[in-house]
KOLPA-281605 format. One record per residue (C-alpha): residue number from 1; z, y, x. Coordinates in steps of 0.05 Angstrom, whole numbers, plus 5000, padded with zeros to 4 digits. Example, Ala and Ser with C-alpha at 12.3 -4.5 7.8 and 13.67 -1.06 7.14 Angstrom:
[rec 1; [5156; 4910; 5246]]
[rec 2; [5143; 4979; 5273]]
***
This chain:
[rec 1; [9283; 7893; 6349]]
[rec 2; [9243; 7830; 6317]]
[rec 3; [9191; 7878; 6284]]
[rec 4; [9180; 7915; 6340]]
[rec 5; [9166; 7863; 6387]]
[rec 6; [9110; 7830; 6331]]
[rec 7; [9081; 7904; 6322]]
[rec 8; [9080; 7901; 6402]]
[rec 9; [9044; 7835; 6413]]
[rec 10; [8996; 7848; 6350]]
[rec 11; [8970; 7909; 6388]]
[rec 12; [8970; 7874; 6451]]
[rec 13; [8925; 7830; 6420]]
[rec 14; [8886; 7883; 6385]]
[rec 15; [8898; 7861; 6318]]
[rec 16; [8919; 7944; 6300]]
[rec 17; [8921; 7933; 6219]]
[rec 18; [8966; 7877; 6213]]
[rec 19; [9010; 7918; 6279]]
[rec 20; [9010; 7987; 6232]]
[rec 21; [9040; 7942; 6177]]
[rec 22; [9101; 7921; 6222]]
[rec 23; [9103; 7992; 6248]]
[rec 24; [9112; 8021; 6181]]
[rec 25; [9162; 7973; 6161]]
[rec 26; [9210; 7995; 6226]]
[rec 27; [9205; 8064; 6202]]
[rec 28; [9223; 8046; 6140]]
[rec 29; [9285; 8017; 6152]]
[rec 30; [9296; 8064; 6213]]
[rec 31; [9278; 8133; 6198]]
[rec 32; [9322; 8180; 6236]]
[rec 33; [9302; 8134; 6306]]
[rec 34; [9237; 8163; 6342]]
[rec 35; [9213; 8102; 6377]]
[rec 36; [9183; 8081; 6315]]
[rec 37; [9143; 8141; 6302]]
[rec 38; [9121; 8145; 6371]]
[rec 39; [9098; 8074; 6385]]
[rec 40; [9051; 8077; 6301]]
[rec 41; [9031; 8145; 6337]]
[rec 42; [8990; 8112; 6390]]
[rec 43; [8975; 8058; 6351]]
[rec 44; [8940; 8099; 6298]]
[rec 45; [8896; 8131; 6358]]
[rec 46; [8870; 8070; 6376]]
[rec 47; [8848; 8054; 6306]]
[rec 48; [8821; 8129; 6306]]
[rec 49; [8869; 8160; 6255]]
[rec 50; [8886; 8227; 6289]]
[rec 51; [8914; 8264; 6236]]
[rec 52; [8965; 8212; 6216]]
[rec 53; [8971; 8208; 6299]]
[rec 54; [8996; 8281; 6304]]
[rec 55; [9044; 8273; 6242]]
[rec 56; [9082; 8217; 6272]]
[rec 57; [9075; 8250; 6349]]
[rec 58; [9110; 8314; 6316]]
[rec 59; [9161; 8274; 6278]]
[rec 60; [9174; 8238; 6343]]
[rec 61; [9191; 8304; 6384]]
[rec 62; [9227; 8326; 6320]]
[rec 63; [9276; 8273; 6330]]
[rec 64; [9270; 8262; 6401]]
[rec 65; [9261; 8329; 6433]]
[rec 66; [9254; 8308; 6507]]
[rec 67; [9194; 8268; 6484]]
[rec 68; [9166; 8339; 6494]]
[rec 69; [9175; 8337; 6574]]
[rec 70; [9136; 8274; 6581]]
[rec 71; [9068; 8286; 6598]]
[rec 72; [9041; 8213; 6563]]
[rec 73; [9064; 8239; 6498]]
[rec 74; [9026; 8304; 6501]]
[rec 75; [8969; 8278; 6526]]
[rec 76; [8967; 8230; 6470]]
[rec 77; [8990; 8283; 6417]]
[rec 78; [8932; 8337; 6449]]
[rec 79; [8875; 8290; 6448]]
[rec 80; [8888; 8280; 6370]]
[rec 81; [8893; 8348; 6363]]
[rec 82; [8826; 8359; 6407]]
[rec 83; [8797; 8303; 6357]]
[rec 84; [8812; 8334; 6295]]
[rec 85; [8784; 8401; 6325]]
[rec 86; [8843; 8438; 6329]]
[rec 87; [8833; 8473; 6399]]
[rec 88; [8881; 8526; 6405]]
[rec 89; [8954; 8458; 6392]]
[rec 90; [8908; 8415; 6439]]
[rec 91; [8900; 8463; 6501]]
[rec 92; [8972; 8475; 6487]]
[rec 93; [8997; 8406; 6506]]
[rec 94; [8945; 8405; 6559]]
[rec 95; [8974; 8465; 6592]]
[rec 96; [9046; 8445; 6591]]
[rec 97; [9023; 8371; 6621]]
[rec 98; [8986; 8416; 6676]]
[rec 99; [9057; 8456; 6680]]
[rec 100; [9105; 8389; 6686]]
[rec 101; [9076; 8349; 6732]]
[rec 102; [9059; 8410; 6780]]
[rec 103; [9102; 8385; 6827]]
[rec 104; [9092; 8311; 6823]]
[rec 105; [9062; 8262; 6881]]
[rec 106; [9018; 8235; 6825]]
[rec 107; [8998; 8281; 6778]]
[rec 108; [8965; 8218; 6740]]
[rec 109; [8964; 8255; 6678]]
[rec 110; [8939; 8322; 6703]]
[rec 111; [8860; 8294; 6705]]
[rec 112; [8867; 8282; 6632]]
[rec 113; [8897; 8352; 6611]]
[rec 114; [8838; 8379; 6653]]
[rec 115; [8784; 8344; 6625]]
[rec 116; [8818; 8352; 6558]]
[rec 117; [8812; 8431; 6568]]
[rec 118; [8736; 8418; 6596]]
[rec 119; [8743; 8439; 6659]]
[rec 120; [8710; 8390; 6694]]
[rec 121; [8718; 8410; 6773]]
[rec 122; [8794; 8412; 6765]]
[rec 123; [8795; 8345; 6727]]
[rec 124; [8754; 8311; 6782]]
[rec 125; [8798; 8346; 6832]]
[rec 126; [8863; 8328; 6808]]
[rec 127; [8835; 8251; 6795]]
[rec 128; [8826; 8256; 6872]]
[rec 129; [8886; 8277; 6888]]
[rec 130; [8914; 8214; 6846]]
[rec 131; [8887; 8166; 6870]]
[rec 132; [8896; 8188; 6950]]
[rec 133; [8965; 8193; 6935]]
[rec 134; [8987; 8142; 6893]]
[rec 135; [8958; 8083; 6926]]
[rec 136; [9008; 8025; 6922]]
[rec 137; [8983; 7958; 6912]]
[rec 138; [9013; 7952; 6842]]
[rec 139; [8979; 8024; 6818]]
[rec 140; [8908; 8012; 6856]]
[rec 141; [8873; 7984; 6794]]
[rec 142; [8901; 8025; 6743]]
[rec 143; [8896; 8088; 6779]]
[rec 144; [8818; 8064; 6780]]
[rec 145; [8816; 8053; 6706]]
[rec 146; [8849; 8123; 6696]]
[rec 147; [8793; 8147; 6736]]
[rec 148; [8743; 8115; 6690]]
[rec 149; [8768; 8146; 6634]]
[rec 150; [8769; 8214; 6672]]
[rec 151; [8689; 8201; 6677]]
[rec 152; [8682; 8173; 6612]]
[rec 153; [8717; 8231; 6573]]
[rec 154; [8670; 8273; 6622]]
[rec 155; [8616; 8246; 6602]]
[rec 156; [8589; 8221; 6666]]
[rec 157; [8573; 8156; 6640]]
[rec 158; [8538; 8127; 6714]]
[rec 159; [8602; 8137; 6754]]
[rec 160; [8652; 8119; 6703]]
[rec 161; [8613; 8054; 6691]]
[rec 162; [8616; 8046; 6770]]
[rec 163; [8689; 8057; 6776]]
[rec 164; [8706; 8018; 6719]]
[rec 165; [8671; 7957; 6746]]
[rec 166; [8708; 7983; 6813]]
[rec 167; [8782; 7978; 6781]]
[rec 168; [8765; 7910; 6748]]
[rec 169; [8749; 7880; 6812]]
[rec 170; [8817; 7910; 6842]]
[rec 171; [8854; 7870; 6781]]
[rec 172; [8853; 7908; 6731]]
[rec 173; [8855; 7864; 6667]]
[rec 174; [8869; 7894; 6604]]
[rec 175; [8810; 7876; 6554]]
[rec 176; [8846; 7893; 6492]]
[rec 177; [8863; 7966; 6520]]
[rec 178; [8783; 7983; 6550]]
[rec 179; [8761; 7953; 6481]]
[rec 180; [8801; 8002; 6433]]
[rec 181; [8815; 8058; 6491]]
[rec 182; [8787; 8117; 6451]]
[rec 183; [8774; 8144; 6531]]
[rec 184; [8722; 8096; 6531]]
[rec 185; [8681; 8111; 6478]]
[rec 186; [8627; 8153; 6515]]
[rec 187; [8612; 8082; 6544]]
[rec 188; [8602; 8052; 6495]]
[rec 189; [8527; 8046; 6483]]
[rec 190; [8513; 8020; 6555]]
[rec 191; [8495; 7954; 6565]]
[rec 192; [8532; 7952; 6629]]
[rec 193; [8596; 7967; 6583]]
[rec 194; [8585; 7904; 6541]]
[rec 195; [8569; 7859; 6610]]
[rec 196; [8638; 7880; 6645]]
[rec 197; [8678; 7857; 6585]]
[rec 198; [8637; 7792; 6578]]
***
């Protein structure tokens, strides 16, 4: 609908407060429909709001059980958990992620349940496995980014500096997302950060 599409292109363009507002007005007048709990969901992570994230991730699945087999959604919903130190919910949704995609050419989500659980060897080696395996032209660049985040949520600030630099020369272009991706924050403080957005 109208206020879905101007909540959509006032994220894309980063302006999160004035998205929220049109966010909260589609659940307003559509309660019982998930979408709209789903889409403020992510939108309050980038704006750092992780409590209000998990509220709207579990009224989501409430209404939309199947939103529980997708492994975006509980990789979203388990780093907010993760963020508002509540270990036992997040390594939950990290486990299941690890669980559905098991079987998957991809895995792109795996490296983030991984590093999400800490275990750094298995998030780097299921990043790998990505990125040899998903290598058409279309996913090159974002499978990169993905990778940078892997690094950055790491904390191996050198090599996901590197690859990020690597996945914007392959075409990756989203400024709005690397500037409010809460995966990025461990990169923050580097001055190489600031230059690659300039």
């Amino acid at each position: 609908n109208t206020l879905k599409l101007k909540a959509d292109i006032l994220g894309s363009l980063g302006r999160y407060d004035e998205c929220l507002e049109e966010r909260d007005k589609c659940v307003s007048l559509y309660p019982e429909v998930a979408d709209g709990y789903y889409y403020r969901a992510n939108d309050y992570l980038a704006v750092r709001k992780y409590k209000e994230a998990v509220e709207d991730f579990n009224t989501a699945i409430l209404l939309s059980p199947e939103l529980q087999e997708i492994p975006f959604v509980l990789i979203r919903r388990g780093d907010a958990y993760r963020f508002l130190g509540k270990t036992k919910e997040a390594s939950d949704d990290y486990n299941q992620v690890i669980k559905l995609e098991a079987d998957s050419v991809s895995r792109a989500w795996t490296p983030f349940a991984y590093s999400g659980l800490g275990n750094a060897e298995k998030a780097i080696e299921a990043m790998n496995y990505t990125l040899e395996n998903d290598t058409t032209a279309t996913d090159v660049a974002g499978n990169l980014y993905n990778a940078a985040c892997i690094y950055a949520r790491l904390g191996m600030k050198e090599k996901g500096i590197s690859v990020l630099k690597e996945a914007i020369e392959k075409g990756y272009n989203d400024y709005i997302l690397i500037k409010s991706d809460y995966d990025m924050d461990n990169l923050r403080d580097m001055p190489e950060f600031e230059n690659l957005l300039e």
